[in-house]
N, C-alpha and C positions, 0 to 999 in steps of 0.2 A: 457321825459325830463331826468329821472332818468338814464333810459339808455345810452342818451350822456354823461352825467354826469361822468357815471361808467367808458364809453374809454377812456374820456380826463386826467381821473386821471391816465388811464392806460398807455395813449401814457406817458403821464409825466413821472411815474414810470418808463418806458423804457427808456425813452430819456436822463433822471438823471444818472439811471445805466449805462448805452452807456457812458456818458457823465465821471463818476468815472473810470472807465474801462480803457478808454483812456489816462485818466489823471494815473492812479497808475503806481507808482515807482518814480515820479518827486518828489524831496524835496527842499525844497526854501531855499535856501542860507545866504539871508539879509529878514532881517523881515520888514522894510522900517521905524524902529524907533531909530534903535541902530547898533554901528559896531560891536554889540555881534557874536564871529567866525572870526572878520577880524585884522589884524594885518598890522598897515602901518609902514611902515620903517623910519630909524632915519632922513632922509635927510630933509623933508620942510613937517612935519605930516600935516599942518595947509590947507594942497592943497585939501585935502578930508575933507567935511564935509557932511549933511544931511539936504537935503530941499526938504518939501511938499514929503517924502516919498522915495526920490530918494537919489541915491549919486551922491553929486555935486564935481564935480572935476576943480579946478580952482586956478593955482599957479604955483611955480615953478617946478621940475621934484620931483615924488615921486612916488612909486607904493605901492598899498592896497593888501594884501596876503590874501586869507582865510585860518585861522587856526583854525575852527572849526571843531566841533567831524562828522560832517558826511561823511563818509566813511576815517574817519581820516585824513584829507584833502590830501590824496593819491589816484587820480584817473587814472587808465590808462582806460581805455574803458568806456566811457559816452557818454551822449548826453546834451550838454549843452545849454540853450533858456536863453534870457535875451534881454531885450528891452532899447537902446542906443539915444541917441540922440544930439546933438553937434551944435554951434552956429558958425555962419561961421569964416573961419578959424583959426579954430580949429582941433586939434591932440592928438588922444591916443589910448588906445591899451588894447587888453586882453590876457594876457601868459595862456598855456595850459602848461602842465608837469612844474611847473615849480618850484621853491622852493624861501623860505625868503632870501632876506637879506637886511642888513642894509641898504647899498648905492648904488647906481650904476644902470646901465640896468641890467636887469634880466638876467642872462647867459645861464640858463639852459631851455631847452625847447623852444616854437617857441610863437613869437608875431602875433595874427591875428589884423588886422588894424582899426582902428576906425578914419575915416577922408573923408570928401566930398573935401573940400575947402581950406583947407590945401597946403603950395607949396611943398611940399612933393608929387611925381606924384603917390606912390603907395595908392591905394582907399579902401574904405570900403571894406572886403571881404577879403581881400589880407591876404596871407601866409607871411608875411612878408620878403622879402628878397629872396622868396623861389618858389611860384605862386603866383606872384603879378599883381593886377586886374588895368587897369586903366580907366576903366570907371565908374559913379558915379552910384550906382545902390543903393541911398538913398539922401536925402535932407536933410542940414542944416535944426534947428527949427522944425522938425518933428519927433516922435518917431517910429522908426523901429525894426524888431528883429531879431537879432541875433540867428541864431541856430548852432550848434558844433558839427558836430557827428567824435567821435575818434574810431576806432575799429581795433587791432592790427595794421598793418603798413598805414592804410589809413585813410584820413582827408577828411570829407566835410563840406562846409563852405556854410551857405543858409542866405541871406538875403530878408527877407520877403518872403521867399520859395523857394528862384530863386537862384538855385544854383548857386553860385559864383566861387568857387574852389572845386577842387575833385581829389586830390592829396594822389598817393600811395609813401610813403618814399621807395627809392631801399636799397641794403641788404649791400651796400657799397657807404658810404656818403666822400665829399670832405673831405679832410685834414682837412679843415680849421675851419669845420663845430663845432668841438667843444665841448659843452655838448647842442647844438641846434640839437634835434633831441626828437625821442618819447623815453619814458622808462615809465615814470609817475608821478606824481606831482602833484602841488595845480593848483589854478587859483588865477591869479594876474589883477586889475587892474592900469593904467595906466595914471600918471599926467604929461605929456610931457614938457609943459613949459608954462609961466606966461599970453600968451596969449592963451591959450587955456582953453575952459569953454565946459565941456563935462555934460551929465547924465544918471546914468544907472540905473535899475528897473527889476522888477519881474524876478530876477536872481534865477534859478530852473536848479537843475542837477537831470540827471539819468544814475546810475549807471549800466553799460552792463557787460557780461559773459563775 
């Protein structure tokens, strides 16, 4: 008896370590009490707030920045997991590279999509603008998750693991394109408009070479 006793503690032991292993380098972003790190912009603040642990987003257009200290909210090469979930049609968005401001759409960097049901045709997944997905690879009222991998000039985009997009930027972008491109920057979320009621959760980055 003592003897199983001894492996089961041992697989444990194993499985724990496996389990920490896997997980180091992720650091969590929103703690699920406070927008302690996050900075929303002057335009309708009252569109984010904090319910049962998540951020509720639900109002007119407004986007949430993190301007907390980890890794100075300056990321070029990460990998970023966060779990999304939206009520039907409804529309929002999360910016990679991207920086504060006051009002307006976020200019700088690229919006990936947050939308099932939305008449907007480009879907969950979607590069915005740039590899846009139109198939619905998530359900309204369900929580899904979002993962972001950035690494020099290429983006992949995996919802619930199934890669969605997988997009390398070329070394010469249209005219028109802007300051919509990689360099580096925060992460912004996204309150699109009054009928739109979004929620995000266990938002965790890691920081790559």
């Amino acid at each position: 008896m003592k003897k199983i006793s001894l492996l089961l503690l041992l697989f444990i032991s194993i499985q724990t370590a496996f389990s920490q292993k896997k997980e180091k380098g992720w650091v969590s972003l929103f703690d699920g009490k406070s927008f302690a790190g996050w900075k929303v912009n002057e335009e309708n603040p009252s569109t984010f707030s904090i319910e049962d642990g998540t951020i509720k987003v639900a109002g007119e257009r407004t986007h949430l920045f993190y301007e907390g200290t980890v890794g100075k909210h300056d990321f070029k090469n990460f990998e970023l997991k966060l779990k999304a979930k939206t009520l039907p049609g409804s529309n929002s968005g999360i910016f990679i590279h991207t920086a504060y401001q006051a009002s307006g759409w976020p200019q700088k960097g690229y919006e990936v999509q947050v939308n099932q049901t939305h008449s907007d045709w480009r879907k969950t997944g979607s590069l915005y603008g740039v590899n846009d997905v139109k198939e619905n690879l998530a359900k309204d009222n369900e929580w899904y998750e979002y993962h972001i991998i950035v690494k020099d000039k290429r983006i992949i985009i995996k919802i619930n693991d199934k890669v969605a997009v997988d997009y390398t930027e070329p070394d010469t972008l249209p005219a028109d394109r802007g300051l919509k491109k990689l360099s580096s920057g925060t992460i912004a979320l996204q309150g699109h408009d009054p009928k739109s009621v979004a929620y995000f959760k266990d938002i965790t980055i890691k920081i790559l070479e």
